[in-house]
N, C-alpha and C positions, 0 to 999 in steps of 0.2 A: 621578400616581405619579412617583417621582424615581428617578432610575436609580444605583446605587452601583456605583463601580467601587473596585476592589482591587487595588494592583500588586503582585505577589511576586515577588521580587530571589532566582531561586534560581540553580542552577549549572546550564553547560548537562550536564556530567558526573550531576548529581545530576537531572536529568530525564529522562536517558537508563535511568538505572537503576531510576526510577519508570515509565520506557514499557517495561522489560523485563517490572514485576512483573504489565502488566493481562492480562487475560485478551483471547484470540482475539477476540472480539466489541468488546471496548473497544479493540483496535486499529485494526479495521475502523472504528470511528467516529473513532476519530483519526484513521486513513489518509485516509476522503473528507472530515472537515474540514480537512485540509491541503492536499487536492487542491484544495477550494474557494477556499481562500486564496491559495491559488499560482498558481492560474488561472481567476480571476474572470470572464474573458470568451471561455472557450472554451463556446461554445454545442454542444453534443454532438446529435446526431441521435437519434430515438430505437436507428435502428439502429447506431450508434456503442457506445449505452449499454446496448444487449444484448450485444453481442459484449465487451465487458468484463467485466459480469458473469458470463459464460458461462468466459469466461477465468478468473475468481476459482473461479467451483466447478471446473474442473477442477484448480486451483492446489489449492485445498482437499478436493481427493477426492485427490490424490498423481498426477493424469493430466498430469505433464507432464515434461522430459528436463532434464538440469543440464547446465552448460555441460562438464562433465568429459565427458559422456553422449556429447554431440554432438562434443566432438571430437576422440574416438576413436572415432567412428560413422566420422566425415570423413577419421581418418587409414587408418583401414580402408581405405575407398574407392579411395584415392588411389595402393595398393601392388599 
């Protein structure tokens, strides 16, 4: 079997607007394919790669603070 490759010459602007239109799930598959690529030889633990994911559903359940959150949390604090 012979393997075909295809190069398409697009824009990085015109890619950005094709990753705005996929859905949740197809971003996630592009998100850990890029993580792959980016970092080929980061070997992960298994407990590494739990507390990641753990981290994505609470990202995706809405369980977690924005930087605005935290720092007027912080300047609370400090008065």
């Amino acid at each position: 079997m012979t393997d075909h490759t295809v190069k398409v010459d697009i824009s990085f602007q015109s890619l950005l607007v094709a990753i705005s239109s996929l859905e949740t799930a197809e971003k996630h598959q592009l998100w850990e394919f890029l993580e792959a690529e980016l970092f080929p030889d980061e070997d992960d633990s298994p407990e590494d790669i739990a507390e990641i994911q753990a981290a994505r559903a609470d990202y995706e359940a809405g369980d977690y603070t924005t930087f605005e959150q935290y720092a007027a949390q912080r300047a609370g604090k400090s008065t």
